[in-house]
C-alpha positions as CSV (number, residue, x, y, z in Angstrom):
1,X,65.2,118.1,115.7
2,X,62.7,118.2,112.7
3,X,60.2,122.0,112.5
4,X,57.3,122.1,110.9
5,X,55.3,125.4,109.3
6,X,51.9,125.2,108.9
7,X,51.3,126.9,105.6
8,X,47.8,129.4,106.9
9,X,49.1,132.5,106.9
10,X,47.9,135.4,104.9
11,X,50.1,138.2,103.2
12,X,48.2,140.8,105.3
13,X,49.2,138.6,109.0
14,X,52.6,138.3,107.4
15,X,53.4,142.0,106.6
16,X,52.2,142.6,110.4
17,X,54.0,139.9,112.0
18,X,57.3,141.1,110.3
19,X,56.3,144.6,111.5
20,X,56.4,143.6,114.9
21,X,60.0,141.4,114.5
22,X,61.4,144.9,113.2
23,X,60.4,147.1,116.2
24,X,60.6,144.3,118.8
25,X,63.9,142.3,118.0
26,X,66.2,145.2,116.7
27,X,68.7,146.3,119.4
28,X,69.8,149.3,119.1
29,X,73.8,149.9,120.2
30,X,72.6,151.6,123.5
31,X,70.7,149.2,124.4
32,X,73.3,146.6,123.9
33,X,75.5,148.6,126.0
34,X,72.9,148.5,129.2
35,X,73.3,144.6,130.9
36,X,69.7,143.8,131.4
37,X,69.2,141.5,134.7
38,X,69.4,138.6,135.7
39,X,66.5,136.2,135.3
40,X,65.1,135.0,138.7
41,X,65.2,131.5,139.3
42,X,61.6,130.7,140.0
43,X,63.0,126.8,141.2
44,X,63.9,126.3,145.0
45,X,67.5,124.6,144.7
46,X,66.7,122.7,147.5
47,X,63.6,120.8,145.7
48,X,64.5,117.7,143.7
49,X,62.2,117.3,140.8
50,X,62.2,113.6,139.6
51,X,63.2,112.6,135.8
52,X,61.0,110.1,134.4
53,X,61.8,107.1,131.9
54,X,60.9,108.5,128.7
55,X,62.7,105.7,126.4
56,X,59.4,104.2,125.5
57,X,58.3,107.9,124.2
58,X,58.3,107.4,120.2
59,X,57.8,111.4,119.8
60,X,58.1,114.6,121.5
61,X,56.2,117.4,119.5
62,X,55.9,121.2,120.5
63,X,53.3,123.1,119.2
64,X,53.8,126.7,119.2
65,X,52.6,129.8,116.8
66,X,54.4,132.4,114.7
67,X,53.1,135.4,115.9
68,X,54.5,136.4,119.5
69,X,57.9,138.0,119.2
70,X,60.4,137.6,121.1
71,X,58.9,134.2,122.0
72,X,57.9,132.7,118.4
73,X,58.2,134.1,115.6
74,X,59.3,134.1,111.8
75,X,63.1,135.4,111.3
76,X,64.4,137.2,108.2
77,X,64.7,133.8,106.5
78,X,61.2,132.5,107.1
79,X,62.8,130.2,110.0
80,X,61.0,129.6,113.2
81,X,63.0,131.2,115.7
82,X,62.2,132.7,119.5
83,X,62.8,132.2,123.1
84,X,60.4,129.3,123.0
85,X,61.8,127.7,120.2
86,X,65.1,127.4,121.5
87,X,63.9,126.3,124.7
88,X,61.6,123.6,123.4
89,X,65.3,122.2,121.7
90,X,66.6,123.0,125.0
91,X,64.4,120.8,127.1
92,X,65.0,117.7,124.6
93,X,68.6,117.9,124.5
94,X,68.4,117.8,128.5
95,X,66.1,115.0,128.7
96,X,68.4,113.2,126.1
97,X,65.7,112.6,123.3
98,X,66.4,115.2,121.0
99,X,66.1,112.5,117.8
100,X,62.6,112.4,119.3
101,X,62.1,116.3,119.1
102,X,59.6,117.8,116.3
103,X,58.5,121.7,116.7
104,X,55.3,122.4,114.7
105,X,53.6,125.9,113.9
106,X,50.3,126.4,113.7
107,X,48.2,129.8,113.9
108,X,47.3,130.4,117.7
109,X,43.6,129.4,118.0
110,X,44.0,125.6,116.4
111,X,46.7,124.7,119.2
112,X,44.3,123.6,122.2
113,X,42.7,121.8,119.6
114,X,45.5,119.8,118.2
115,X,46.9,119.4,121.7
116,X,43.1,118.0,122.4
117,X,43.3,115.7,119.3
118,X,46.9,114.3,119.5
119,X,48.2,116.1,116.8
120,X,51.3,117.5,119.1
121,X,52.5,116.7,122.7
122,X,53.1,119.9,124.4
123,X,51.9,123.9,123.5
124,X,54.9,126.2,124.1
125,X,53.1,129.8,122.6
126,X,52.1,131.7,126.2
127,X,49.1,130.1,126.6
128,X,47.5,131.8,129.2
129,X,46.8,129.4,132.5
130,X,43.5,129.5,133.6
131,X,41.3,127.8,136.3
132,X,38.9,126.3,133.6
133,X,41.7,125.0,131.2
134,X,43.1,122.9,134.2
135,X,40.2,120.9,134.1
136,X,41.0,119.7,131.0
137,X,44.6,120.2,130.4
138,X,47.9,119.8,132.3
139,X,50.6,122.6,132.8
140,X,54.2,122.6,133.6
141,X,55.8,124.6,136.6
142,X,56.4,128.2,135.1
143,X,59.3,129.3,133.7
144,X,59.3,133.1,133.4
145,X,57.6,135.1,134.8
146,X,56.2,138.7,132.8
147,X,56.0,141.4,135.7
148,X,54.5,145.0,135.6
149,X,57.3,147.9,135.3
150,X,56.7,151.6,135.0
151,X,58.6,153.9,132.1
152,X,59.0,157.3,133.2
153,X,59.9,160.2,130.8
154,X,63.0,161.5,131.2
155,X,61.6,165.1,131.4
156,X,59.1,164.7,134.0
157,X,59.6,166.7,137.5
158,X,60.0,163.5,139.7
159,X,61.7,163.9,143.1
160,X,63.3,160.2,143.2
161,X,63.7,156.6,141.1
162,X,61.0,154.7,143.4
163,X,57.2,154.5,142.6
164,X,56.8,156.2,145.9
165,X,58.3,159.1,144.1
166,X,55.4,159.4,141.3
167,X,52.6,159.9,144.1
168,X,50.2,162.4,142.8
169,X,51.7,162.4,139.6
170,X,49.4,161.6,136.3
171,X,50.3,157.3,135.2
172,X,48.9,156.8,132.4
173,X,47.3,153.5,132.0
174,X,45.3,151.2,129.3
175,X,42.2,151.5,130.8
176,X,40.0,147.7,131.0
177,X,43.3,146.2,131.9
178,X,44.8,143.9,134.6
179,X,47.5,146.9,135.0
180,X,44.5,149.3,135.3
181,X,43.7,147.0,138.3
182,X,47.0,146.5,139.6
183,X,48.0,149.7,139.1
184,X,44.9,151.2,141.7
185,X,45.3,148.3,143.9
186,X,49.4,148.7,144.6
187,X,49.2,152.5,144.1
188,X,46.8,154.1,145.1
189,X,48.5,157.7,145.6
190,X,49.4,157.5,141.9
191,X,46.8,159.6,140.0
192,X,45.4,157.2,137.1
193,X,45.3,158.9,133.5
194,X,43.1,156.1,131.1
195,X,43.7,155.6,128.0
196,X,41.9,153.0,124.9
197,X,45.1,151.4,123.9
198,X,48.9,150.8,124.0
199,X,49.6,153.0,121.6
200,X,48.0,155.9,122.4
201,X,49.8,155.5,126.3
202,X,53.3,155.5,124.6
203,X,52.7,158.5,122.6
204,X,51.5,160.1,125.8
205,X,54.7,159.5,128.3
206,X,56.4,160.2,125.2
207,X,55.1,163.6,124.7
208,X,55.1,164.6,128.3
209,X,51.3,164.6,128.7
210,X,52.0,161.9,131.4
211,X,54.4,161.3,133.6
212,X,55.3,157.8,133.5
213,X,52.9,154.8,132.1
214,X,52.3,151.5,133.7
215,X,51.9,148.3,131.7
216,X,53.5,145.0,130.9
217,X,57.2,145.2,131.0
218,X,58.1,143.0,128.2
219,X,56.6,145.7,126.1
220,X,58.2,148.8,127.9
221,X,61.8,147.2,127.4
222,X,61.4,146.8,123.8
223,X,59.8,150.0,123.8
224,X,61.8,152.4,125.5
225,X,64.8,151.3,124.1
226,X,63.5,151.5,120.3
227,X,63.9,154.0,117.9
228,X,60.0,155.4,118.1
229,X,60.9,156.3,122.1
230,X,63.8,158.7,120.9
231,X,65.2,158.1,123.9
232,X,62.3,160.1,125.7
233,X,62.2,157.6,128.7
234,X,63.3,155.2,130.8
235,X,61.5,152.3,133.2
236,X,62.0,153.2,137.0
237,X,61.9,150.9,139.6
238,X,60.1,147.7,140.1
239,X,59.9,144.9,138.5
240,X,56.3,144.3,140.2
241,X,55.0,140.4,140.5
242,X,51.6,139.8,141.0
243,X,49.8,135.9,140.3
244,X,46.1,137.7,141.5
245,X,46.7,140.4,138.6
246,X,49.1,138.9,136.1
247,X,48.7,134.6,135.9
248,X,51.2,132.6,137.0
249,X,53.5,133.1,134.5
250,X,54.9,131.2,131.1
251,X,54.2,127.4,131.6
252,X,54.1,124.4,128.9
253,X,51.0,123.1,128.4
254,X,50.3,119.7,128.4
255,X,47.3,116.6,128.0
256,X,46.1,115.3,131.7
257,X,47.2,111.8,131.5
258,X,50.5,112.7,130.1
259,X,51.7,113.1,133.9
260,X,55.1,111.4,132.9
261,X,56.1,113.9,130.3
262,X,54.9,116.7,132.5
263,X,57.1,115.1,135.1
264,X,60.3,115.4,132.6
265,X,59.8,118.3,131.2
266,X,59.3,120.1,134.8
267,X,62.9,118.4,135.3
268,X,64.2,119.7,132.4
269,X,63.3,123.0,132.7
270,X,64.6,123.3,136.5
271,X,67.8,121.8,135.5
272,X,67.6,124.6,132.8
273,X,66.8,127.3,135.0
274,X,69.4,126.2,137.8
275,X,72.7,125.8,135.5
276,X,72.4,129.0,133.5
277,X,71.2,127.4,130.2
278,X,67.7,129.0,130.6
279,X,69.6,132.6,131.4
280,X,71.6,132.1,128.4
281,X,68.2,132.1,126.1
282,X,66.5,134.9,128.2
283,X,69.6,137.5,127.4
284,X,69.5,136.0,123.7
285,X,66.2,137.6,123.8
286,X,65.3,139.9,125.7
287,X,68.8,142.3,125.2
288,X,67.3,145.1,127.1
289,X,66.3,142.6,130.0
290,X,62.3,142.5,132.1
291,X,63.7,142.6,135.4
């Protein structure tokens, strides 16, 4: 399988990116200790997803970015690496084409347009599915599925490990945000604290001025289990699932009348999903698990 780099990057974006792949993809000995768990299978067993002919296909090529860690991202080496990555190689190697198999980079906001123009075949880079890209675009069935979670600091006065348990208790919350929404909609006895950003949240819970927080889990994992938490917190209880509040998960995106190679690669990545290969990647990846 051949990857290609686009070269647009600046130093500045590169010095941030690398930033991020220090705080998000270091695991730390606890945290290798913990077993995260397991990732749901989001395929009914029963359902039999058809596999298309591809051997007329003359190329198969993902387009993803470089800047989402754990998912795509630039390793120590300057290789392209990430859960996406390796599942794009993943899906070509099940569908038996992998000497077909190209993975391109290119910065996030030039992918729906290369996808548009036939410059690649398929966007793997969390692409966000919404009602007005389906009109244009095709998606796979999701493959993982980013919930809500709740980190609780350690010190905090709570009477129990359920979210029941932080009623009337201050949660702080980015304020503007689907988990601002979600938050008052599956909780309302939780008392809401708003704040602007992530940032300022985390130093909150971590200095006791809230009790817990409530935001996406992928970034709670990495965060409570990094060496900025100090080992201040913990997440309690969910994970909590909502397609109203948080999409409908990771999906490939594809072009309309490419309905075959939809087809495939929804058989590839259910095939993935129900013999382990896809839980293999996920544990790769996400060491302190989202569920």
């Amino acid at each position: 399988m051949r990857v290609c780099l686009s070269p647009i990057m600046s130093v500045a974006r590169h010095l941030a990116l690398a930033a991020m792949i220090a705080i998000c993809c270091t695991v730390p000995l606890a945290a290798q200790e913990t077993k995260p768990q397991s990732l749901p299978i989001l395929f009914d067993a029963r359902e039999r997803l058809p596999k298309p002919d591809l051997s007329s296909l003359v190329r198969l090529r993902f387009l993803t970015s470089i800047d989402f860690p754990p998912f795509n991202f630039l390793d120590q080496n300057g290789k392209l690496t990430g859960f996406h990555v390796e599942l794009a190689r993943k899906i070509c190697d099940e569908l038996a084409i992998s000497d077909k198999c190209q993975i391109q980079a290119l910065p996030f906001g030039e992918l729906q347009g290369a996808l548009a123009a036939s410059q690649g075949d398929a966007i793997i880079a969390g692409v966000a599915v919404t009602p007005e890209l389906r009109k244009t675009f095709a998606f796979s069935r999701p493959f993982l599925m980013l919930p809500a979670r709740f980190a609780r600091n350690l010190k905090a006065s709570i009477g129990g490990t359920t979210a029941a348990s932080l009623s009337g208790h201050p949660v702080g919350v980015v304020k503007g945000t689907v988990h601002e929404a979600m938050l008052a909609a599956f909780f309302p006895a939780i008392r809401p604290v708003p704040f602007d950003d992530k940032d300022a949240l985390l130093a909150a819970v971590k200095d006791g001025k809230v009790d817990a927080a409530f935001a996406d889990g992928l970034q709670l994992s990495f965060w409570v289990s990094s060496q900025a938490a100090e080992k201040c917190c913990a997440l309690v209880d969910g994970p909590y699932m909502s397609q109203q509040f948080l999409g409908e998960g990771m999906t490939i995106m594809l072009r309309q009348q490419d309905a075959d190679l939809t087809a495939a690669i929804n058989h590839a990545l259910a095939t993935l999903s129900r013999d382990g290969r896809l839980q293999e990647i996920y544990l790769r990846y996400f060491p302190y698990g989202l569920y």
